[in-house]
C-alpha positions in Angstrom: 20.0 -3.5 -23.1 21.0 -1.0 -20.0 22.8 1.2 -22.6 19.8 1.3 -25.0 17.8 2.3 -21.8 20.1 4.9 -20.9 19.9 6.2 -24.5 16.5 6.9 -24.4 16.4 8.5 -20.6 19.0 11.0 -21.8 17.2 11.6 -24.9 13.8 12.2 -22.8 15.6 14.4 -20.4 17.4 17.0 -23.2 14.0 17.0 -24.6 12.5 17.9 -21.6 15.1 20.9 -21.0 14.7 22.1 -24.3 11.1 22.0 -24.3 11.4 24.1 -20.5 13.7 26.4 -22.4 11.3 27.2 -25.2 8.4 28.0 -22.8 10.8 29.9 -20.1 12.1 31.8 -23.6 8.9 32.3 -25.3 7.5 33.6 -21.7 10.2 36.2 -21.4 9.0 38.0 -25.4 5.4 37.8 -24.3 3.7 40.0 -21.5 0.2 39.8 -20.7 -0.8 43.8 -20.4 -3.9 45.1 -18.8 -6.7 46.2 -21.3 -9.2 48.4 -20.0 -12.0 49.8 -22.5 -14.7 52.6 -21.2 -12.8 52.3 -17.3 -13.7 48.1 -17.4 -10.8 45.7 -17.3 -11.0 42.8 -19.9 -8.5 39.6 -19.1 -6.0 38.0 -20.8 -6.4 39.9 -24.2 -3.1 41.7 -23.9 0.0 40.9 -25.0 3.5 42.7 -25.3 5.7 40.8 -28.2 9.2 42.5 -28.9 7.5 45.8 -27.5 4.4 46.2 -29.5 1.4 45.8 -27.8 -1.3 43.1 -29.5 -4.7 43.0 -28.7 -7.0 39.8 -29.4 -9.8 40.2 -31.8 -12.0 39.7 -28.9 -11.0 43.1 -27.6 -11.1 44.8 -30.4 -14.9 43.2 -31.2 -16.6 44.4 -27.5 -14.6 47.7 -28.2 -16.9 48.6 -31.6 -19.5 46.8 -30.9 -19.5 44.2 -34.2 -19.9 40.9 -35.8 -16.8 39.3 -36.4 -15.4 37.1 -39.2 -12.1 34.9 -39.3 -11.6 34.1 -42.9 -9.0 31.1 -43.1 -8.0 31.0 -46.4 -6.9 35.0 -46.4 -6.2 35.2 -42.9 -7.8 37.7 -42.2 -10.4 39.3 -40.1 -13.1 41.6 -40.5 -15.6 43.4 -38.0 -18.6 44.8 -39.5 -20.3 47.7 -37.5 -23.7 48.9 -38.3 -25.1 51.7 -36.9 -27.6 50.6 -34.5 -29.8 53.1 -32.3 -31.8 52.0 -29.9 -35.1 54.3 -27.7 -37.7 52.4 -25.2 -40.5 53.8 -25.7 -43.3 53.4 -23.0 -46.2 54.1 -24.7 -45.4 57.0 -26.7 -43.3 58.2 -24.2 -39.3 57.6 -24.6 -37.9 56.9 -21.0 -34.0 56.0 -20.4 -35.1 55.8 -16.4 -37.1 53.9 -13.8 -38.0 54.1 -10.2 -37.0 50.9 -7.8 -39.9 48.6 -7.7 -42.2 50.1 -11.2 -43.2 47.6 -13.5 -43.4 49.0 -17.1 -44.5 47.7 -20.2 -42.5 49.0 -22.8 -40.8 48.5 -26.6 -37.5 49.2 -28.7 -37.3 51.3 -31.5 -34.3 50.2 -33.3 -32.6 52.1 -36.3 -30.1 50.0 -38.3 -28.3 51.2 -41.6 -24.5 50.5 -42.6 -24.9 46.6 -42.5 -22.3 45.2 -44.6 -22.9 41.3 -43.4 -25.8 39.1 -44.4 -27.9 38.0 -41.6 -29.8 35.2 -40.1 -31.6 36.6 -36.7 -31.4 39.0 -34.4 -32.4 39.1 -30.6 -33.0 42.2 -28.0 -32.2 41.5 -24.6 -32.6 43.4 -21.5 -29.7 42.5 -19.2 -30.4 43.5 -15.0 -27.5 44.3 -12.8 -26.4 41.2 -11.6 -26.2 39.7 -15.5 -29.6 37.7 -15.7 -30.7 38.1 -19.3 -34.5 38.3 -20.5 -35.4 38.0 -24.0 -37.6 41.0 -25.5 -37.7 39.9 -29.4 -36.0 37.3 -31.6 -36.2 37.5 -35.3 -35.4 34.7 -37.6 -34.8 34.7 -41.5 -37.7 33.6 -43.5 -40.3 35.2 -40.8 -42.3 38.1 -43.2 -40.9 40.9 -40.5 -37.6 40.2 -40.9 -35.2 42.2 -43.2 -34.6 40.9 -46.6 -31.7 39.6 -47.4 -28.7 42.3 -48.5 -30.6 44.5 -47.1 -28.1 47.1 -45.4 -30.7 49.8 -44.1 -34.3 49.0 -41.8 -35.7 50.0 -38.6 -37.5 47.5 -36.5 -40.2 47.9 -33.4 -40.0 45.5 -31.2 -43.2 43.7 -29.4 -44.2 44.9 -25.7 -42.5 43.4 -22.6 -43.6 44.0 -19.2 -40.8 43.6 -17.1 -40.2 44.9 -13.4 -37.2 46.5 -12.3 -36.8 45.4 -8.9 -33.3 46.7 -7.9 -31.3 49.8 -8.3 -28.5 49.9 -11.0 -28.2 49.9 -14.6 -30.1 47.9 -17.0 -28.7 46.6 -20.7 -30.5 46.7 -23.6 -28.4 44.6 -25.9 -28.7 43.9 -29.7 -27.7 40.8 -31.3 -26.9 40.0 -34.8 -25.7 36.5 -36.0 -24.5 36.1 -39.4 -25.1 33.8 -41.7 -23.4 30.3 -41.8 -21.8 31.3 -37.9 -22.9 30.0 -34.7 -22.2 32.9 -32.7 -24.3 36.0 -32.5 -22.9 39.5 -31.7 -23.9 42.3 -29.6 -24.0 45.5 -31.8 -25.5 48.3 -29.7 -26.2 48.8 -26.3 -28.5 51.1 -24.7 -28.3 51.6 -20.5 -31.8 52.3 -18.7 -31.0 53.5 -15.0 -33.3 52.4 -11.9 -32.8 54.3 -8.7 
């Protein structure tokens, strides 16, 4: 009994070593690297294997501004990116800057054409400096102002928000797209508006 005891311990502990080995080993071909795109840092999407660099998909994604797909079978993956332009318009009056303090009711003008992915909705956002997100349109497939589908080309205006811009710093304007059959939706274009 005590030797079939001892069997197994020393089994156990060569596993263990060998499975420290592997990760010690496997650590030393890998380096995490530093990633910065547009002067902003992103984390832990970096990689140096036998000294080529590797960047996740995630990178590459926030990088061109796209909508993602991870197709199994082929293993591969694809970023679509459409060309999306953004103006506010206050009134009739395109503005890309506020004062501290104004409220202003305004819109989006969005120009899309190049899209290669069929979609289900799309959302505009208007993100303040510290990250808090307000929704300024959401558009669903099957509403009658929503693109058909295949359609690769359409401009959109989106309703009137009145929104005040109560502290200095840049604002977002972001636009989402989420694909059919995914879960995830994917910013596409950004547009700043400054406050001072």
């Amino acid at each position: 009994m005590k030797s079939k005891t001892f069997k197994t311990v020393l089994v156990s502990i060569v596993a263990l070593c060998c499975f420290g080995a592997s990760v010690v080993y496997g650590d030393a071909l890998t380096k995490k690297i530093r990633v910065f795109v547009n002067g902003q840092e992103l984390f832990n999407l970096g990689v140096v294997v036998d000294d080529k660099p590797y960047l996740a998909v995630d990178a590459v994604n926030k990088q061109y501004k796209g909508i993602t797909a991870w197709d199994e079978k082929k293993q591969t993956v694809s970023i679509d990116t459409p060309n999306v332009h953004m103006i506010t318009k206050d009134g009739n009056s395109i503005f890309g800057g506020v004062d501290k303090g104004k409220k202003v009711s305004f819109n989006v003008f969005a120009q899309i054409d190049s899209l290669e992915t069929d979609i289900s909705s799309f959302r505009i956002t208007l993100v303040d400096p510290y990250g808090s997100e307000t929704l300024i349109e959401e558009r669903k497939a099957g509403q009658s102002n929503f693109p058909d589908k295949g359609k690769t080309n359409f401009w959109i205006n989106s309703s009137d928000i009145t929104y005040k811009f109560t502290v200095t710093g840049d604002y977002t304007v972001r636009f989402y797209m989420k694909p059919v059959g995914d879960d995830n939706s994917y910013v596409v274009s950004e547009k700043l508006i400054i406050c001072t």
